[in-house]
C-alpha positions in Angstrom: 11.6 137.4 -75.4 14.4 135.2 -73.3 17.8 135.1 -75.2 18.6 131.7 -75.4 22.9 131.4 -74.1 25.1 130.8 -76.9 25.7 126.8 -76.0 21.9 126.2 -75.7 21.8 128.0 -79.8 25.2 125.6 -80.3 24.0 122.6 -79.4 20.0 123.0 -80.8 22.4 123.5 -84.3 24.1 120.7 -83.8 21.2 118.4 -83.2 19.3 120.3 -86.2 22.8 119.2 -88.2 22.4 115.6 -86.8 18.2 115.0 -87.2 18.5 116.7 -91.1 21.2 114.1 -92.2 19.9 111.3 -90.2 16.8 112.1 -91.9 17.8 112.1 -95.7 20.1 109.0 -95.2 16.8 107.2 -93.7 15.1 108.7 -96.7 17.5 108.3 -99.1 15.8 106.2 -101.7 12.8 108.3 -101.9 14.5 112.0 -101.7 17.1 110.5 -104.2 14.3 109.7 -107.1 12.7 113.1 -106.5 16.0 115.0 -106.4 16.7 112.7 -109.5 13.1 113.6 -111.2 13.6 117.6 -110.5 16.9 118.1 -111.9 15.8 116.0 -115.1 13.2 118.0 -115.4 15.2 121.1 -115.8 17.5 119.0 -118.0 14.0 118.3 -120.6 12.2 121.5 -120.0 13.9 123.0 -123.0 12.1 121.1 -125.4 9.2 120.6 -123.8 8.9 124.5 -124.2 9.8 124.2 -127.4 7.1 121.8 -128.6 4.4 123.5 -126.4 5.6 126.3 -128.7 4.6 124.3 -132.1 0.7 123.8 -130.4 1.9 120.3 -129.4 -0.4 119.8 -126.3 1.0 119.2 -122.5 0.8 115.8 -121.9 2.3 115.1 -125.0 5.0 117.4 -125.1 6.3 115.6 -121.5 5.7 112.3 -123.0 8.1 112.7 -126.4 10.9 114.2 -123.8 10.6 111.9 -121.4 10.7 108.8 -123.8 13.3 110.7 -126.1 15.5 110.8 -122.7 14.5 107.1 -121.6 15.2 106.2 -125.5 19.2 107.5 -125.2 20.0 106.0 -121.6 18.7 102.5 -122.7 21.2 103.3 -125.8 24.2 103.6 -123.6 23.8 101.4 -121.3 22.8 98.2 -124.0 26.3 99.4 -125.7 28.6 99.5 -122.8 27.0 95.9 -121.3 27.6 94.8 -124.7 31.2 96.1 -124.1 31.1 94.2 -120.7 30.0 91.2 -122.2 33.2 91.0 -124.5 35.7 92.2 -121.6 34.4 89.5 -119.1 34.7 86.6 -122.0 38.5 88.1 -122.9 39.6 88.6 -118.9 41.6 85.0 -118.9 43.3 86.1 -121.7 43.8 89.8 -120.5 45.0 88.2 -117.0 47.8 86.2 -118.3 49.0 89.1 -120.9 48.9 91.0 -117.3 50.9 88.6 -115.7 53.9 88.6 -118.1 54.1 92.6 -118.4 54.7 91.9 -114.3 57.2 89.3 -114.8 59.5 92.2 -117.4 58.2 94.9 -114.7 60.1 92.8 -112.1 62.9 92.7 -113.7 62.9 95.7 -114.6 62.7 96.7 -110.9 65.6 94.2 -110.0 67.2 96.5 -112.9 66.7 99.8 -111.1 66.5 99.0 -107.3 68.9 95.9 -106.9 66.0 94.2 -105.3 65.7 90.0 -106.0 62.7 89.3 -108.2 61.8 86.5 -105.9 60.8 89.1 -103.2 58.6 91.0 -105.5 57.3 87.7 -107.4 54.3 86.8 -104.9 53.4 90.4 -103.5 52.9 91.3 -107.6 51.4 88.1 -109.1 48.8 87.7 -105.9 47.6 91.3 -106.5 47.3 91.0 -110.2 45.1 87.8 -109.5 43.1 89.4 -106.8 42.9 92.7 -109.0 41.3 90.4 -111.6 39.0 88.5 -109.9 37.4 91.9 -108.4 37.3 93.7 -111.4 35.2 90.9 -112.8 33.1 90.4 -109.6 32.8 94.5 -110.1 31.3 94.7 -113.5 29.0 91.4 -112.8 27.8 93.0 -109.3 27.6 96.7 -111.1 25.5 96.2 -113.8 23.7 93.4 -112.2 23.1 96.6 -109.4 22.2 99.3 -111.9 19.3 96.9 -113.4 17.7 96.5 -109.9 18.5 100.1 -109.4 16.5 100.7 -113.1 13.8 98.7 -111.9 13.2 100.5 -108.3 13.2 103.9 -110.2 10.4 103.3 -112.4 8.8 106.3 -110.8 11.2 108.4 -111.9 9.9 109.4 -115.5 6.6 109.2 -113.8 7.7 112.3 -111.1 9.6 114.3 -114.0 6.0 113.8 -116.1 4.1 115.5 -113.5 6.6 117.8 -112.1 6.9 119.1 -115.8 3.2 119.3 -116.0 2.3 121.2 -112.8 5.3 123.2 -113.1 3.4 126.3 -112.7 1.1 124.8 -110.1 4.2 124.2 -108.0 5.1 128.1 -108.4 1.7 129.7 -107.6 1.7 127.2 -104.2 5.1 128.7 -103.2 4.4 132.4 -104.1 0.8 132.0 -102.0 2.5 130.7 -98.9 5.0 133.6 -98.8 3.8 136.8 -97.4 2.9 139.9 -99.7 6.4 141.6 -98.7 8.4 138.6 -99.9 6.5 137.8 -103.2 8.7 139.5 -105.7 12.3 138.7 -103.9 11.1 134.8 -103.9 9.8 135.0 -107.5 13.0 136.5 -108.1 14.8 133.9 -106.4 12.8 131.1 -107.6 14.2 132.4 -111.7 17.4 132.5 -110.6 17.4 129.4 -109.2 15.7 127.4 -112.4 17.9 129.3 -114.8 21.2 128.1 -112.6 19.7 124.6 -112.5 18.7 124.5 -116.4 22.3 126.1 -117.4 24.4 123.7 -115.5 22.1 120.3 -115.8 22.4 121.2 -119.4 25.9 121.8 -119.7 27.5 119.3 -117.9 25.6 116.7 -119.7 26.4 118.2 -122.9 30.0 118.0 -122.3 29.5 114.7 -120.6 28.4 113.5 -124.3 31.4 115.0 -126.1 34.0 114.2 -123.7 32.0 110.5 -124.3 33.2 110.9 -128.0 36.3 112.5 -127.5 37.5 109.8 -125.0 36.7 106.9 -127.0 37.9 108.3 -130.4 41.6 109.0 -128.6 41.3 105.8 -127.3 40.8 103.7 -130.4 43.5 105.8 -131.9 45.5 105.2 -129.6 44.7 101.1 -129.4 43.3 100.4 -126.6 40.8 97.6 -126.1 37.3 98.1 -125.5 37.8 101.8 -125.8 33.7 102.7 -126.1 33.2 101.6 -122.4 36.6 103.2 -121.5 35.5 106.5 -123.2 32.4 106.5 -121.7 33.3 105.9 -117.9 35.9 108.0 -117.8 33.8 110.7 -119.5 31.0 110.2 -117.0 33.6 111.4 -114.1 33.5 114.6 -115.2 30.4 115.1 -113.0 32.9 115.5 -110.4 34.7 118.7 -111.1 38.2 119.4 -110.9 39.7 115.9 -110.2 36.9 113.9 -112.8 39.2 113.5 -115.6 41.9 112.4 -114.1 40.0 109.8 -111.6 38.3 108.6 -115.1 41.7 108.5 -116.5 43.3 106.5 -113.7 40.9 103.3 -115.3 42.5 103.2 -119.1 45.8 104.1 -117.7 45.8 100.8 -115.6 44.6 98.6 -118.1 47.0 99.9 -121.0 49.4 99.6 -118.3 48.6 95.7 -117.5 47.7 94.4 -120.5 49.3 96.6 -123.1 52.3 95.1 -125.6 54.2 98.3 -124.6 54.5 101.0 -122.0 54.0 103.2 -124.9 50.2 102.4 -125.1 49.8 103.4 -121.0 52.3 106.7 -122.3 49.8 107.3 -125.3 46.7 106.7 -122.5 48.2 109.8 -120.8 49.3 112.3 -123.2 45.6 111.7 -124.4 43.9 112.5 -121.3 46.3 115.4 -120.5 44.9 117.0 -124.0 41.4 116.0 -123.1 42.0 117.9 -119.9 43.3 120.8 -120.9 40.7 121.2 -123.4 37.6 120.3 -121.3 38.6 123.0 -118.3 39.8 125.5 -121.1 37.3 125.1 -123.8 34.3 122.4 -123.5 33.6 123.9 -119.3 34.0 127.8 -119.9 31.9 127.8 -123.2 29.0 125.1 -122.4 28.3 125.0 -119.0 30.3 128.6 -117.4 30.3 129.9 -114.5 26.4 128.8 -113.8 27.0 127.4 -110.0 30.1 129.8 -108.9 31.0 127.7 -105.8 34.9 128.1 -104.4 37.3 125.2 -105.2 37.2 124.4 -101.2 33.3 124.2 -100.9 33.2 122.3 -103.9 35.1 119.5 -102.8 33.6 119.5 -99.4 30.4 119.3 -100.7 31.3 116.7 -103.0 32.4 114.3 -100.4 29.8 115.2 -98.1 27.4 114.1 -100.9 29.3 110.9 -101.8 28.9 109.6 -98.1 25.5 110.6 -97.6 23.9 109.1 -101.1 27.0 107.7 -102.7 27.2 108.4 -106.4 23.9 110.1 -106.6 24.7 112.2 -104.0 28.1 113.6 -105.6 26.4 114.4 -108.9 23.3 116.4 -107.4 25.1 118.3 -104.2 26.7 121.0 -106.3 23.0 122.1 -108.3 21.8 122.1 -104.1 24.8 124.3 -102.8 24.1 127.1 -105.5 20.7 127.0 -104.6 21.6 127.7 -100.8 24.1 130.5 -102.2 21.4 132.0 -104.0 18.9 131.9 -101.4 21.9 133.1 -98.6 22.3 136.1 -101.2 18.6 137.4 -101.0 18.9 136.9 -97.4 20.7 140.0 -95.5 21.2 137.8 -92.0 22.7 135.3 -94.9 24.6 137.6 -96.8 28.3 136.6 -94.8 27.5 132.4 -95.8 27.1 133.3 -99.5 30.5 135.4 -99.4 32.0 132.1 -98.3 30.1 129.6 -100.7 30.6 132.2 -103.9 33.6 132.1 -105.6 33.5 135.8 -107.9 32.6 137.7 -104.8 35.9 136.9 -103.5 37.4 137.4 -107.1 35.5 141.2 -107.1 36.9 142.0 -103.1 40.3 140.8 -104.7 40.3 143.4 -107.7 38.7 146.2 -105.4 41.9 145.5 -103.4 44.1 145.6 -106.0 43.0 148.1 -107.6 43.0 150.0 -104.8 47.1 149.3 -104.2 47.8 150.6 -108.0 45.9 153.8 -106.9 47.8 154.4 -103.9 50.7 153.4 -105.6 50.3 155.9 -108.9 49.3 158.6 -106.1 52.7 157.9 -103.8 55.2 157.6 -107.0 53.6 161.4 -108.3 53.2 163.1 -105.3 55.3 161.5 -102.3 58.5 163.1 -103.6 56.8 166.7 -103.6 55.4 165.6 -99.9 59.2 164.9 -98.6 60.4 168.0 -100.1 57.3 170.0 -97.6 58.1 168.0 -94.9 61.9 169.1 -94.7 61.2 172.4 -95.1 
């Protein structure tokens, strides 16, 4: 067979590269709801097992977790546009309270820098008002979006129904078009795969919940307005690892800091969120949802804004589930083997105490014996 030159396998890559993600951003809206529908299907197979378990029958083991789910997203999201509701009605009275913290900000600046108020005066005051005005233009357009974004996904609890009803259909079809040599890796692989995918769905959206408690406790006991839909916004960040509590933090911050009496309230805003931080990566994280997906820090991020360009939101909250599952795959796949090295993030951690393990060897060897070794030599 004709070995194809190493441009002509380049550039085939590269238009493979540019076909698949033309392809899924063309796509998006369908590949979304079904990405959507699988992963929520890990999320309820739990109890569906569960209440097959107590001789409920199929269909209506699916249909109790799928309106249980339905029952506790309609929940939120009728409490924080009742939140909304209030905050739009207050934000004239919000807007001038924001308007005199600037006017003793600038002269608190004058204070500091020497600089004349009049030269800050306009620059401040016409980006308070435009910061206002699109805040409240946000919210409206937002929620306005996410009920015609409700309304296109009515399949969705129809696809996690039946995806939850054939789920063993869908495993016999994928172990009868593998050959007989690859049936017992790919069942392998297929377990790992739904046990990563039902950990981590799980997790993070139980610690999405308590950090949805957490954040709007501290921030009622702190004072801040409206601190339900704070609490709940910021918490819902932490789909984004690593930087999520602090981008959800970055939205109370700035309102205590605008409309606040004090700039002890923005102060109390982030002593609360540094606590929240600490104990979500130290605590909630480690003991809920682990080490599940074991994706390096640098991949992680990539992929994260990889998926937020491709499919926006959606995209950044299901890439990391579809990276592990490419690691895991890459592992049971010896030409593969070097691409899950570089995905997985304990491999590297193992190499790295092999290595050093093998230093305090050679160093506990050299500090006994390379004395007696010196001694032979100069003899």
């Amino acid at each position: 067979m004709k070995e194809f030159p190493f441009i002509a396998k380049i550039t085939f890559g590269l238009i493979f590269i540019i076909l698949f993600f033309y392809s899924i951003i063309v796509a998006k809206h369908l590949l979304m709801v079904l990405t959507l529908a699988i992963l929520f299907s890990y999320l309820l197979f739990p109890l569906v097992a569960r209440l097959e378990m107590i001789h409920f029958p199929r269909f209506l083991a699916n249909l109790v977790a799928i309106l249980l789910l339905l029952a506790i997203f309609s929940g939120v999201i009728f409490l924080m546009y009742k939140q909304v509701e209030t905050l739009l009605g207050d934000l004239p009275l919000l807007k001038r309270k924001a308007l005199e913290n600037i006017d003793q900000l600038e002269v608190a600046i004058e204070s500091w820098t020497g600089l004349e108020v009049q030269k800050q005066h306009l620059w401040l005051k016409e980006n308070v008002n435009n910061l206002f005005e699109s805040g409240s233009n946000f919210l409206k357009v937002t929620f306005t979006a996410t009920t015609s974004t409700i309304v296109k996904m009515l399949l969705l609890p129809v696809f996690i129904y039946y995806m939850l009803f054939y789920r063993q259909k869908f495993f016999i079809f994928l172990l009868r078009i593998i050959p007989k040599d690859k049936k017992t890796i790919t069942a392998q692989i297929l377990k790992k795969i739904s046990q990563m995918v039902q950990r981590y769905i799980g997790g993070v959206f139980i610690v999405v919940v308590v950090l949805s408690i957490i954040n709007s406790l501290g921030l009622y006991m702190v004072g801040l307005k409206y601190p339900i839909i704070f609490g709940i916004i910021s918490a819902f960040f932490n789909f984004i690892p690593y930087f999520g509590t602090w981008i959800g933090a970055s939205i109370p911050f700035g309102f205590a800091l605008l409309t606040g009496d004090s700039i002890n309230l923005a102060v109390g805003v982030l002593i609360l969120f540094a606590a929240i931080q600490f104990t979500e990566n130290n605590i909630l994280t480690p003991n809920i949802t682990g080490g599940y997906v074991d994706i390096n820090p640098l991949i992680t991020i990539l992929s994260i804004i990889v998926g937020g360009m491709v499919w926006g939101v959606v995209g950044m909250f299901v890439v990391l589930p579809v990276m592990a599952t490419i690691k895991i795959i890459c592992e049971y796949t010896p030409d593969m083997h070097a691409v899950a090295y570089l995905i997985s993030n304990q491999q590297e951690r193992k190499y790295l105490v092999r290595k050093r393990r093998f230093y305090l060897i050679w160093s506990r060897m050299k500090a006994r014996y390379g004395k007696l070794f010196r001694i032979k030599t100069e003899k």
